[in-house]
Backbone bond lengths (Angstrom), bond angles and torsions (degrees), N, CA, C in turn:
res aa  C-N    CA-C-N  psi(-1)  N-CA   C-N-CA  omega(-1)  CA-C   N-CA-C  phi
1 X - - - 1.446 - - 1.529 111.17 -
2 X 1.310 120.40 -37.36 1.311 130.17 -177.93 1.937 110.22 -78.08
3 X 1.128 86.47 -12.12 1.772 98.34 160.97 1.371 125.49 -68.59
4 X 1.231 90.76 -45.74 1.808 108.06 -164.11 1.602 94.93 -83.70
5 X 1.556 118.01 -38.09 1.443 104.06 -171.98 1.334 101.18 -81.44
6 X 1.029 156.37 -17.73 1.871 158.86 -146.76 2.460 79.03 -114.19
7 X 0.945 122.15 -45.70 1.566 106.31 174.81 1.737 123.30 -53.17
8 X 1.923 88.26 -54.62 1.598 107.87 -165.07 1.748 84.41 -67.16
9 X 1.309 138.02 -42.23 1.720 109.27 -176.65 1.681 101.24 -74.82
10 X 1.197 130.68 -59.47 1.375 96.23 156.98 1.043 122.85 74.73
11 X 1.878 69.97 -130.19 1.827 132.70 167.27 1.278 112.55 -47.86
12 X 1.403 104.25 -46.07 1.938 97.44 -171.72 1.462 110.92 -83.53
13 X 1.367 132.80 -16.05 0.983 153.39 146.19 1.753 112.23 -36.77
14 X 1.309 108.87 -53.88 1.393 111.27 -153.53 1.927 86.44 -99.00
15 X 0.840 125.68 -29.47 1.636 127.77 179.12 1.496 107.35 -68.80
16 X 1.155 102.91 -52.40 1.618 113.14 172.78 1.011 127.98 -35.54
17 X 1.663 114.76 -71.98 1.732 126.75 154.00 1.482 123.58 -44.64
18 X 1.453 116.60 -45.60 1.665 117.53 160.19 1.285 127.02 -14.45
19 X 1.672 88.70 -62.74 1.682 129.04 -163.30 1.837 98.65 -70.49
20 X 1.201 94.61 -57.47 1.768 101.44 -175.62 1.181 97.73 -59.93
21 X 1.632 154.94 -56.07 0.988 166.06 -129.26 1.608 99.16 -79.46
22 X 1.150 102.80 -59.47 1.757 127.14 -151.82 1.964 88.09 -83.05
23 X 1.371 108.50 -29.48 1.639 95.14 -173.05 1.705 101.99 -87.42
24 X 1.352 110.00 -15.56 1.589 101.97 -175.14 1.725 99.65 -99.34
25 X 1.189 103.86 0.78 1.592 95.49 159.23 1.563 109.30 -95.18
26 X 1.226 136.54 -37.47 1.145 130.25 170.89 1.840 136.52 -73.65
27 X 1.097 97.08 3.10 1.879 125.57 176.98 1.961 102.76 -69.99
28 X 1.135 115.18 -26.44 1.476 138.30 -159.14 1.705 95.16 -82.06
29 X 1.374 123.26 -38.28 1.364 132.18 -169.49 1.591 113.48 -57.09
30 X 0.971 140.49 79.66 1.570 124.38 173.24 1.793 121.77 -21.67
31 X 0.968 131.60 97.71 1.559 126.02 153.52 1.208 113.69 -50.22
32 X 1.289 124.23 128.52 1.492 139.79 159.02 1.588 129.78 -105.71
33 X 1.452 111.85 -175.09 1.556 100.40 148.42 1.435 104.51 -148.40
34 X 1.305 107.10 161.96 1.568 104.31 -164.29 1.882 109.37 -118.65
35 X 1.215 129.82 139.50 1.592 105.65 168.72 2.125 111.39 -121.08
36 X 1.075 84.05 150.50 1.456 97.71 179.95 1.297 124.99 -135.18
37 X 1.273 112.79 142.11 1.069 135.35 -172.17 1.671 128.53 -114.38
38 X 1.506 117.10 84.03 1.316 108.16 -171.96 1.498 123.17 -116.73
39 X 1.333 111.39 -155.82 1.724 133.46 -161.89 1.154 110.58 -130.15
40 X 1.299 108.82 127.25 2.397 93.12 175.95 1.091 108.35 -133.58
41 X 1.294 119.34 141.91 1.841 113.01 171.30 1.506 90.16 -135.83
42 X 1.324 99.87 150.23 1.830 95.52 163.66 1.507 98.35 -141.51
43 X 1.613 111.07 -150.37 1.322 124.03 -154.66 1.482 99.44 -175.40
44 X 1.851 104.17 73.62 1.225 118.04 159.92 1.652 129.34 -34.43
45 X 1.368 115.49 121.14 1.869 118.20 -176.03 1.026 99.64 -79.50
46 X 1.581 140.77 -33.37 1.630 119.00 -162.95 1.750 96.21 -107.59
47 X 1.387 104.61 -153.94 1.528 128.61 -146.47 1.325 87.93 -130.01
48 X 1.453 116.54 138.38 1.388 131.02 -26.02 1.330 144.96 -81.05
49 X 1.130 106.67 10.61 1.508 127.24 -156.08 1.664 89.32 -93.68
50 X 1.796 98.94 148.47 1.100 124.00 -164.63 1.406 107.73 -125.00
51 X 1.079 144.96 4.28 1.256 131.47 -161.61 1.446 114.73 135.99
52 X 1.853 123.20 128.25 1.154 105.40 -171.77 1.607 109.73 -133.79
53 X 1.244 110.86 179.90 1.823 103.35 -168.69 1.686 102.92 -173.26
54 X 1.985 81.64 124.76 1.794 83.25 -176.91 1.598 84.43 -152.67
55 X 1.540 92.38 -166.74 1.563 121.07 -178.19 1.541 90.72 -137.01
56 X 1.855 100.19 160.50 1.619 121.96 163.58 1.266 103.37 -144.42
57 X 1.253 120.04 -179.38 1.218 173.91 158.89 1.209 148.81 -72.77
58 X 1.294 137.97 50.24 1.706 108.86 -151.75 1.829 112.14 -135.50
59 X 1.203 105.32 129.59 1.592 126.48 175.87 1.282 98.05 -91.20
60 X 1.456 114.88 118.98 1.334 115.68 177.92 1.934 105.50 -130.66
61 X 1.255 99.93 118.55 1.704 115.58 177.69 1.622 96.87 -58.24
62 X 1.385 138.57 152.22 1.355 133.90 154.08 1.485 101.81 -133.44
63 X 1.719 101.49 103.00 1.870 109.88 -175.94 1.196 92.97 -61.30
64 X 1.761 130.45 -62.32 1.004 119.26 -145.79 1.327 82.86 -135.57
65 X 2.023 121.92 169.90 1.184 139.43 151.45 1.876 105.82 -28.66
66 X 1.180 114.71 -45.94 1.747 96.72 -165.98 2.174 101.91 -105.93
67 X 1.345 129.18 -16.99 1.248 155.03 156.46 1.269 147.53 -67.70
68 X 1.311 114.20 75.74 1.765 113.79 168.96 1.325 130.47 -128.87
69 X 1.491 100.86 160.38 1.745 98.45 177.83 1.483 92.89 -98.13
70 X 1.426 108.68 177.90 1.874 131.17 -147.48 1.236 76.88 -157.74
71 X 1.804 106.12 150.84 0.929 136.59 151.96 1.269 106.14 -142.52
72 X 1.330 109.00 140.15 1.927 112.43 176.99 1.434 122.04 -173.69
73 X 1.625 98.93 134.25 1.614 100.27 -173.12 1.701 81.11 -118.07
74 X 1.419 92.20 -173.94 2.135 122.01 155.33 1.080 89.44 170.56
75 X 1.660 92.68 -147.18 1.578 105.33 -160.17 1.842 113.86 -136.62
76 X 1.516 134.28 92.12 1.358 107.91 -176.84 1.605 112.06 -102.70
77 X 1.326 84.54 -179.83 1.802 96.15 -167.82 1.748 102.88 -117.12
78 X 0.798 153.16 132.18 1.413 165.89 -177.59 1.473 107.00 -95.13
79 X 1.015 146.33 90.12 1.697 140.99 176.98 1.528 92.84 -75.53
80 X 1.092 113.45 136.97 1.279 132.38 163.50 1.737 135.36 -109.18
81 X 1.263 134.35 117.73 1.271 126.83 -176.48 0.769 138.85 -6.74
82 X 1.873 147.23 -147.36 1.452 164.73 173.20 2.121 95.58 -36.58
83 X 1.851 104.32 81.47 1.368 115.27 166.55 1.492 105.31 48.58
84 X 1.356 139.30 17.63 1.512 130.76 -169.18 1.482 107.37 -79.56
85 X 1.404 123.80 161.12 1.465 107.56 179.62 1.432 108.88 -56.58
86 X 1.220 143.09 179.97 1.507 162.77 -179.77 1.695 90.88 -107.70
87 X 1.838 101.26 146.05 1.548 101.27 169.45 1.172 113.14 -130.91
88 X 1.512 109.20 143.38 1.672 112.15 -160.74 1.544 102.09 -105.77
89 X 1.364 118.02 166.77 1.581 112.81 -175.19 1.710 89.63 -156.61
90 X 1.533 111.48 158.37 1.508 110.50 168.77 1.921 91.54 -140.02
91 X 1.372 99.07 103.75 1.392 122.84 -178.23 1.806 100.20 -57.76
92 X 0.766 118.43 153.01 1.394 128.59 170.33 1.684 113.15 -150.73
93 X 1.527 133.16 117.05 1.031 156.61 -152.02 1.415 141.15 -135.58
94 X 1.338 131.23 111.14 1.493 118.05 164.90 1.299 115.64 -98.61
95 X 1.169 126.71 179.26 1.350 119.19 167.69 1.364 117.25 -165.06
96 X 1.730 126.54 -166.66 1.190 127.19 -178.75 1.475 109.86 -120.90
97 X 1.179 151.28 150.40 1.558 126.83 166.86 1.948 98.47 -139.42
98 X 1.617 109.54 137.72 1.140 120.82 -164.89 1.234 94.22 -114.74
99 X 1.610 134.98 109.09 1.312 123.80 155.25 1.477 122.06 -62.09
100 X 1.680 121.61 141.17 1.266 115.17 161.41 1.584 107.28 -155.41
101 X 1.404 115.48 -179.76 1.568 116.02 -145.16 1.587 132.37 44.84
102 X 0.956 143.78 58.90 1.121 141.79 -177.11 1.497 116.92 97.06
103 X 1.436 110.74 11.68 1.435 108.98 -161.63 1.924 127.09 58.74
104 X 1.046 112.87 31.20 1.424 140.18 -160.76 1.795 105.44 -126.80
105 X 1.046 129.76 -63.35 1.429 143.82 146.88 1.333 136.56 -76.53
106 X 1.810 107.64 119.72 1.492 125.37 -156.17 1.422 95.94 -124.79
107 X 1.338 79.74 139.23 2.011 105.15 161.05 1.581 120.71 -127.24
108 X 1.224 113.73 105.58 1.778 142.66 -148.73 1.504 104.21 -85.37
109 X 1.111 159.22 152.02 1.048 150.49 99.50 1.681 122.87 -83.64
110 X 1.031 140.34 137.11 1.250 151.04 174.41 1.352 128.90 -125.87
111 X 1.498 116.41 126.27 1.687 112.53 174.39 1.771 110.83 -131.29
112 X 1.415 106.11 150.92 1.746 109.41 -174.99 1.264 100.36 -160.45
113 X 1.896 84.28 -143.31 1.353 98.25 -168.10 1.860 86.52 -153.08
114 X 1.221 107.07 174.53 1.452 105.50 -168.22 1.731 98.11 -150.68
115 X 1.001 136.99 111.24 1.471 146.49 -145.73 1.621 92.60 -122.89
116 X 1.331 115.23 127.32 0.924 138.35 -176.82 2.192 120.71 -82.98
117 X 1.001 96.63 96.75 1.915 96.39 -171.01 1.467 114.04 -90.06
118 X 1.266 116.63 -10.69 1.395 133.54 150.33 1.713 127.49 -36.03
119 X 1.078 115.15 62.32 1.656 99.08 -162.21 1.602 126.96 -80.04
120 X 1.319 96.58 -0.93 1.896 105.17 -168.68 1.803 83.08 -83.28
121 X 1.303 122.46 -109.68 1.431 138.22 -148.78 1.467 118.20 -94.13
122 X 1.557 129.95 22.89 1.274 144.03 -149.27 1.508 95.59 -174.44
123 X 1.153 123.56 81.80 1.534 104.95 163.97 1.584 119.11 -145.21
124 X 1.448 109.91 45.66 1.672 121.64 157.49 0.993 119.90 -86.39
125 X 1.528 102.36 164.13 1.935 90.51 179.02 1.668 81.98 -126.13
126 X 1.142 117.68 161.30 1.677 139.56 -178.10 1.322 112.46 -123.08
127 X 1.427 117.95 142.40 1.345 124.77 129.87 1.713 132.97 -22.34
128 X 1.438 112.18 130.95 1.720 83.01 -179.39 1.758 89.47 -142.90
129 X 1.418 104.29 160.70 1.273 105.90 -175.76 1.757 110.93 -153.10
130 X 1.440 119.88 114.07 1.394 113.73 -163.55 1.389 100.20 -142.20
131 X 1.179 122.20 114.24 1.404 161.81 161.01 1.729 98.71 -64.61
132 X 1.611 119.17 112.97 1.859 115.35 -179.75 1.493 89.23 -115.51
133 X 1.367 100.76 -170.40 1.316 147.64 141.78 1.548 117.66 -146.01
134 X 1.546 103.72 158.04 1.435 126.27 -169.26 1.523 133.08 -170.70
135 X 1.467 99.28 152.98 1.292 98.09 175.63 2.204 119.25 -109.45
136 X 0.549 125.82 120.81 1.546 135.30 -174.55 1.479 125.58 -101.31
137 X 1.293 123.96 106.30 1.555 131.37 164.91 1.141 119.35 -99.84
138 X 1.519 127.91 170.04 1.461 109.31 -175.62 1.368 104.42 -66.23
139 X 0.847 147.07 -79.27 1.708 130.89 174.07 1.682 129.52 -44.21
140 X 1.636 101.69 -54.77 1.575 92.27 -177.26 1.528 120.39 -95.85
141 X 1.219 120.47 165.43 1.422 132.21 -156.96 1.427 96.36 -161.55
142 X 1.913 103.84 99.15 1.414 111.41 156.84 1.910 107.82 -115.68
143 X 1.310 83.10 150.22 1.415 100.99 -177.79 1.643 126.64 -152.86
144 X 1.392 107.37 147.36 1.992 108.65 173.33 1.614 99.60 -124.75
145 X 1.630 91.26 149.56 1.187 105.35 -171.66 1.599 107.60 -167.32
146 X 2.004 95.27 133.56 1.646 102.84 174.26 1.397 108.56 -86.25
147 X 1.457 112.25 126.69 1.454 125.57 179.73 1.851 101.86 -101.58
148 X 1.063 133.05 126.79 1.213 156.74 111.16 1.440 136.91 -60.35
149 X 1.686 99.28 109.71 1.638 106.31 -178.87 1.384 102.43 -123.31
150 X 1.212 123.52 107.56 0.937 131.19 -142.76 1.894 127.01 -89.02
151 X 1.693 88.54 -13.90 1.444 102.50 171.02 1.177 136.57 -116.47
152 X 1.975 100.31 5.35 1.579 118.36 -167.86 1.311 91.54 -84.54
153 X 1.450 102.42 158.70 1.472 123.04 -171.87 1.598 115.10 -88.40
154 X 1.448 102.58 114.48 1.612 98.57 154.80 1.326 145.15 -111.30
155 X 1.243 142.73 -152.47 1.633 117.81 157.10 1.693 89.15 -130.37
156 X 1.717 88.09 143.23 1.496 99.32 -179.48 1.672 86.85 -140.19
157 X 1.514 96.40 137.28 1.551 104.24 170.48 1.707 111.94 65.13
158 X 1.164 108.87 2.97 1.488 119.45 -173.32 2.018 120.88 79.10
159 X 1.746 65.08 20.60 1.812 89.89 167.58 1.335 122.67 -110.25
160 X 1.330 115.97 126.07 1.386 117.93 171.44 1.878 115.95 -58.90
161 X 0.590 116.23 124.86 1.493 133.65 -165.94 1.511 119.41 -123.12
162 X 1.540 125.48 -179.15 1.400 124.83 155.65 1.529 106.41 -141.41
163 X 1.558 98.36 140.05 1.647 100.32 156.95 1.968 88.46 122.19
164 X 2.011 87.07 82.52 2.082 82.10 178.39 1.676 95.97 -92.70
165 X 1.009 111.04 141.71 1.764 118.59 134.38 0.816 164.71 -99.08
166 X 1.346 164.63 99.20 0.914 169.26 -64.25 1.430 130.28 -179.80
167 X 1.508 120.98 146.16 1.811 102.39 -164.10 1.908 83.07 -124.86
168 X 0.851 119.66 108.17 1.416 120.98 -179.92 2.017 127.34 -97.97
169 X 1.188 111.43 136.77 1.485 110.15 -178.00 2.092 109.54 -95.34
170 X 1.262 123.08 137.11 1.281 118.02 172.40 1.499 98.62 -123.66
171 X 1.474 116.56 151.80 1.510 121.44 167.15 1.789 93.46 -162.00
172 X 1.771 87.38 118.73 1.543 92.21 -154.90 1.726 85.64 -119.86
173 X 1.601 111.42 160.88 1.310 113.54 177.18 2.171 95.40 -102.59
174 X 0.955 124.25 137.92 1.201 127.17 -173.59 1.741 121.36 -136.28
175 X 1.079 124.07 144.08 2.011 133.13 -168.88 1.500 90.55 -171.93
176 X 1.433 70.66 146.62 1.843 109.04 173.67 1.267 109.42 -61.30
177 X 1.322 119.85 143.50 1.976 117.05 170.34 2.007 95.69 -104.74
């Protein structure tokens, strides 16, 4: 027994210093923040919506070389089928962003809320939740991404329903602050 406890410190011993090691090498990294400026189109999956088109925004924290948090609003527009009004939304967002390959290619997670500016026949606001991928230069920032809003109305089966999706394109102009 006195084996196993003189091993298991060890270990915690040897994890410990690892840990200390690896954070006083990473203290050296400059933190920044970055702002961007983009473009969105997507390509709504349900009914009735035809096609959509906005702009964002985005303040992005960078903890580390491969690690940042996002923040991001704008504004999209929803075109809708046979002359119906169009529905507008102003997304609001945090998120996670994972650099990988060279720090050049990102994998996003995002969670919000999506506020409805539509005031005649559309006026909920939803949950929203969008999972990207991307590519990143010091200035440009292209990216795809499934958007989920989770309470906007669609028609399924010739049923009014909730929960549209959407497969969306971003190509943002981006600089350091």
């Amino acid at each position: 027994m006195k084996k196993i406890t003189r091993i298991f410190a060890l270990l915690c011993v040897l994890i410990c210093s690892g840990t200390a090691i690896a954070q006083g090498q990473s203290d050296t990294y400059e933190r920044n923040f970055k702002f961007g400026v983009g473009l969105n189109t997507g390509l709504p999956l349900n009914e009735p919506y035809s096609f959509n088109l906005g702009g964002d925004v985005r303040v992005q924290y960078n903890i580390s070389e491969t690690y940042s948090l996002c923040f991001t609003t704008g504004y999209n527009n929803l075109f809708v089928k046979d002359n119906a009004p169009n529905f507008a939304y102003v997304p609001v967002k945090v998120g996670y962003k994972t650099f990988l390959f060279n720090n050049e290619f990102y994998a996003m997670g995002e969670i919000g809320g999506a506020f409805s500016v539509t005031k005649k026949d559309y006026s909920s606001n939803s949950m929203l939740f969008c999972p990207s991928v991307g590519y990143a230069t010091k200035y440009v920032d292209i990216s795809l991404r499934y958007e989920f809003l989770k309470d906007f109305p669609i028609i399924k089966d010739d049923v009014v329903d909730n929960g549209l999706a959407q497969i969306m394109l971003r190509l943002a102009y981006g600089f350091d602050l």
